[in-house]
C-alpha positions in Angstrom: 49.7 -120.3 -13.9 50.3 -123.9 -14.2 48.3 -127.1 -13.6 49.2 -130.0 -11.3 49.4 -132.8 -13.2 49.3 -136.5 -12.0 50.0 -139.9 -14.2 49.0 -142.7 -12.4 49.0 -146.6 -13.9 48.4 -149.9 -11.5 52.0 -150.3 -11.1 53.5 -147.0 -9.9 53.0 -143.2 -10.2 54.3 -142.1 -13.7 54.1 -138.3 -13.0 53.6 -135.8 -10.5 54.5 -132.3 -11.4 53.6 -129.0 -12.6 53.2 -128.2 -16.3 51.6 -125.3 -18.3 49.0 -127.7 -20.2 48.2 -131.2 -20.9 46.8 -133.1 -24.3 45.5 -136.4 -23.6 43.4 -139.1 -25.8 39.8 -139.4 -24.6 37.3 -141.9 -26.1 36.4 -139.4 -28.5 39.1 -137.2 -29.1 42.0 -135.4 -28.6 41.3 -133.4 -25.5 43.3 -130.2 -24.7 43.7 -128.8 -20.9 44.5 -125.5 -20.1 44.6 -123.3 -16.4 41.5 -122.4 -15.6 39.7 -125.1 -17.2 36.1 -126.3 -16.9 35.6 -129.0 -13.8 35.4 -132.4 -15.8 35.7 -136.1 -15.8 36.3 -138.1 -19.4 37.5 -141.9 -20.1 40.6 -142.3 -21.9 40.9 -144.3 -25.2 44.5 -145.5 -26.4 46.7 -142.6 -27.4 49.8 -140.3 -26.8 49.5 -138.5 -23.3 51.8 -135.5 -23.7 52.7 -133.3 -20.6 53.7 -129.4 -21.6 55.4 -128.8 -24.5 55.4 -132.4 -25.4 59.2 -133.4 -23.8 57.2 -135.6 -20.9 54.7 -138.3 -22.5 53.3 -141.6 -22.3 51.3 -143.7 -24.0 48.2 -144.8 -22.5 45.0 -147.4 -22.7 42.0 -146.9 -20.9 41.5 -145.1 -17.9 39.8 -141.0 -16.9 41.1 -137.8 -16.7 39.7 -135.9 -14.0 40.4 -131.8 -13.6 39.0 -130.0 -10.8 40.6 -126.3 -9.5 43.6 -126.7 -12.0 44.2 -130.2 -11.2 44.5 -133.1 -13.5 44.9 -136.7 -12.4 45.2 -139.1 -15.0 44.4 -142.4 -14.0 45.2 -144.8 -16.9 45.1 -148.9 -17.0 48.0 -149.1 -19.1 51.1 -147.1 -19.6 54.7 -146.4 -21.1 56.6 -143.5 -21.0 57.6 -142.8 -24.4 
């Protein structure tokens, strides 16, 4: 199983792929997303984005993560792939 995963900042899509789990920085954490996870919605703080097993990430500032049916679309105001 594997999520869809999609980065998108004001200027451009950053990512769209598939990717066996995702860590992003939410306002109050680290969150961690896995298949089958929980339907959710959380604002992004400033932090390192990391796609997989870490090759694919971006640093981010502000935004929300949305996951619903194994999808995750990252929508963030700011961001550089690192």
């Amino acid at each position: 199983m594997a999520l869809k995963v999609s980065v998108i900042s004001p200027e451009a899509t950053l990512f769209e792929g598939e990717a066996p789990s995702l860590t992003a920085p939410a306002f109050d954490g680290e969150v961690g997303i896995l298949p089958m996870h929980a339907p959710m919605v959380t604002t992004l703080g400033a932090g390192v984005l990391r796609i997989g097993d870490g090759q694919t990430r971006f640093q981010v500032e502000g935004g929300f993560l949305q996951v619903v049916d194994d999808v995750v679309r990252v929508v963030t105001e700011k961001a550089a792939k690192l």
